[in-house]
C-alpha positions, 0 to 999 in steps of 0.5 A: 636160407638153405646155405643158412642152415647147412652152414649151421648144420656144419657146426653140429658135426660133433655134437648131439641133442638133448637135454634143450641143448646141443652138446659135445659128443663123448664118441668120437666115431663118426658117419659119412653121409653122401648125396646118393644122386651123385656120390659126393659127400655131405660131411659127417655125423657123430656115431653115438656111443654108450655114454652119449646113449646114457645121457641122452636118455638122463635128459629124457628121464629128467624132464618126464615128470614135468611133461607128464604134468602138464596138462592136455592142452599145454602139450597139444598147444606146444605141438600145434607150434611145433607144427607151425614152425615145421610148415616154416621151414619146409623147403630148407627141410625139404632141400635137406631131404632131396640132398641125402636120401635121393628124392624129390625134393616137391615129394619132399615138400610134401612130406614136411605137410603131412608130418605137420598135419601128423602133429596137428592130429594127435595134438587134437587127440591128446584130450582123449587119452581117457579112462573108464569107470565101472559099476562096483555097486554103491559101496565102491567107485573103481575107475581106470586112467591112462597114464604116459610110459616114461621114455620112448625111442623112436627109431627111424628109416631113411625113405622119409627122413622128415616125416617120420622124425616129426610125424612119429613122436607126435604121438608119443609127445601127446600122450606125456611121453618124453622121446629120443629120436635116432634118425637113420645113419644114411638120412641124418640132415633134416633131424638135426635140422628139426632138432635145431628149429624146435629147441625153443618150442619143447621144454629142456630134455623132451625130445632129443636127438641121437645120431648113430650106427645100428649099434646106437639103435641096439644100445637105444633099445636094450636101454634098461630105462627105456620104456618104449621102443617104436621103429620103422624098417625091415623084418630083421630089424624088427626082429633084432629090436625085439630081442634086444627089448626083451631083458626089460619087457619093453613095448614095441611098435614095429611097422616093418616090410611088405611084399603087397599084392595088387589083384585085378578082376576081369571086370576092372578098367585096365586104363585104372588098374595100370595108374593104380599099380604105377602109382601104388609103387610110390616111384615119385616119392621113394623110387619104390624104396617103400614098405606099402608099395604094390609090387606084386601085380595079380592080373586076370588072364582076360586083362593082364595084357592091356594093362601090362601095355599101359603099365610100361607107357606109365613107367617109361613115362616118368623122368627120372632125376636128379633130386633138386630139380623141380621137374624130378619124377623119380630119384635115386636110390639110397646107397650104392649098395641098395642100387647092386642088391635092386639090380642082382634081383633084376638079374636074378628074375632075368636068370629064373625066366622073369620076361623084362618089359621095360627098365632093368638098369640105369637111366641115360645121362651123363648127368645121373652117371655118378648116382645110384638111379634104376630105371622103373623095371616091370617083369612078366611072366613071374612065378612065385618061387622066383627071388622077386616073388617072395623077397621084398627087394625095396626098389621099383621092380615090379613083378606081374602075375597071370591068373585065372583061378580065384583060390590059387591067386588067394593062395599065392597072394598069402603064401608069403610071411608079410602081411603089410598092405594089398589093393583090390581092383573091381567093379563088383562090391561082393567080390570086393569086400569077399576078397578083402576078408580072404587078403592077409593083410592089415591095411586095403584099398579097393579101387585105389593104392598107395593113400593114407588116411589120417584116423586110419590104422595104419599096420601090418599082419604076419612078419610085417609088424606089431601095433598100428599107427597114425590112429588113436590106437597110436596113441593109446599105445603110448599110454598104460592103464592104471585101475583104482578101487575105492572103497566108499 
């Protein structure tokens, strides 16, 4: 069933989806896309041109007036058997994954459940897309209802190519939206793949997908008939997706990096804190290429050295892998680049006085040689002018911090333009909640890290992102109030 689909995969090379069909791409400029676990190549992709940008959003705008029509229930049904068929081909779309983005592929299998579990959510909301009335006296009736905005992008990173392709136009679809879907350059596979499977489910034209470069993506959100623009990245991506959405005053969602703080008080268990730092970093799911992982490990003086041991006994412990074999722990990363800039921060923390623990280069094996793989790597002694304490160098790079005093932690901890996630450690419910109001940032675990919840506002502070997601807030974002005054 996989070569099924890579052979059917092969035959799309030069086409795009929209409009419930594939079509021939206007561009004739292309994208490689490799196998990152070991350099070698998985064809190509179309790079997307103006034209195809053009008629992708034509598709999109001309089966918006039905979609919106529909009722709630027909859209959430449609969804719930978009979901279906997602949990059906999990392993080719998982394969898929582990292939061109260098992750597990039991990760990535997990990855296809919470996106169908993504779609199931907002397809139970999408009945409470509701408006209000309000008391005008017995000579008016004003009442307010929240309508779809027309076209939306959405525009997606390469750490969980499925997940986010299916789980983040469910909103968007749920509220009556029609969505052109753009994968990243580097993770084309499984929407394309998802494009194949659902072309019977969604009517002609509601979602569509485009393959492309970042110039793709400047053309999607500078698009004058674009109504909505959502992306998932780094800060200057969302920095650059602003400007190019602001001739038209579009609306963004923008969940973008972080650099988050774990802190541990005295009074915490150093055998929990290290699994928690561990497993916060998410190395068995995105090799730290995460923008909620904790990589700033805040850890009083009185345990900072029992969980440093334990924390380099967890990450020396994990097999690190080639992405399809069951028992990978940890894959690569995305790109030979990703791999020199994760080891040129490495060398850097070396340079600045960072102490290495463990990690700091490529794993053993000639099995891996051809691949861009780093060792889980933990540095101590890490001051905040370092390049590892400031920048978010999306790896597994973990950077450890002393302390002693509760206001120069907090100070350092939200000295930084990111504001994405933190994770608090402690026993004592006072100094929790206390430090959870101190911590600029939009999203806390205390005693745990790395979990989302579904219904949970998922989203940063500061430089780390506009709006909130995988809440109904998502999906009221998608939406826009109309009032209507009636004279009786």
């Amino acid at each position: 069933m996989t070569q099924a689909i890579l052979s059917l995969l092969d035959k799309r090379r030069s086409q795009i989806f929209h409009g419930g069909a594939w079509r021939q791409a206007d561009s004739t400029d292309t994208i490689s896309v490799e196998n990152p676990a070991d350099g070698t190549s998985l064809g190509t992709v179309v790079d997307a041109n103006e034209a195809d940008v053009d008629a992708a959003v034509e598709s999109a705008l001309t089966a918006f007036p039905a979609w919106r029509a529909l009722k709630p229930a027909e859209r959430a049904a449609i969804l719930m058997e978009a979901a279906r068929i997602l949990r059906f081909h999990s392993k080719e779309l998982a394969y898929l994954d582990a292939l061109d983005a260098g992750l597990p592929i039991k990760m990535m299998g997990s990855d296809v459940e919470m996106a169908a579990a993504q779609i199931e959510y907002f397809a139970g909301l999408a009945r409470e897309i509701k408006g209000e009335t309000l008391p005008m006296g017995p000579a008016s009736l004003n009442y307010s209802v929240r309508e779809p905005l027309g076209v939306v992008v959405r525009i997606h990173p390469f750490n969980h190519p499925v997940m986010f392709a299916a789980g983040k136009v469910a909103p968007a679809l749920a509220a009556g939206n029609t969505v052109i879907s753009k994968p990243a350059d580097q993770t084309p596979l499984s929407a394309l793949a998802l494009a194949e499977f659902w072309a019977d489910v969604f009517p002609a034209g509601v979602l569509n997908t485009l393959t492309g470069s970042r110039a793709c993506g400047a053309l999607l959100a500078s698009h004058p008939k674009v109504a909505k623009v959502g992306v998932i990245g780094n800060v200057e991506t969302g920095r650059k997706v602003m400007r190019a959405a602001a001739d038209t005053l579009k609306k963004v969602t923008l969940e973008l990096g972080g650099k988050n703080a774990l802190v541990a008080f005295p009074d915490a268990d150093p055998d929990r804190v290290a699994a928690g730092a561990v497993g916060g970093m998410n190395l068995n799911w995105t090799a730290g290429q995460s923008c909620g992982s904790t990589t700033r490990i805040y850890l009083h003086a009185d345990i900072h050295d029992a969980v440093v041991a334990r924390m380099a006994t967890l990450l020396e412990d994990i097999r690190v892998g080639l992405p399809t074999d069951p028992d990978c722990q940890m894959g690569a990363l995305i790109s030979k680049i990703q791999r020199d800039r994760v080891l040129a921060y490495i060398r850097s923390a070396q340079e600045e006085g960072a102490t290495l623990v463990t990690g700091g280069s490529a794993p053993a094996g000639a099995h891996l040689a051809g691949g861009y793989f780093v060792r889980p790597t933990l540095f101590i002694g890490v001051e905040p002018h370092m390049r590892i304490a400031q920048e978010e160098i999306f790896g597994p790079v973990i950077s450890v911090f002393r302390w002693t005093g509760e206001e120069a932690m907090l100070a350092e901890v939200n000295a930084l333009q990111y504001g994405l996630a933190a994770s608090i450690w402690t026993n004592d419910l006072v100094c929790a909640h206390r430090t959870a109001a101190r911590i600029e940032a939009g999203y806390i675990w205390i005693n745990s890290a790395g979990a989302h919840f579904l219904g949970a506002p998922f989203g940063g502070y500061k430089q780390s992102g506009l709006g909130r997601e995988e809440c109904l807030e998502d999906l009221l974002a998608y939406t826009q109030l109309k009032n209507v005054n009636v004279t009786l």
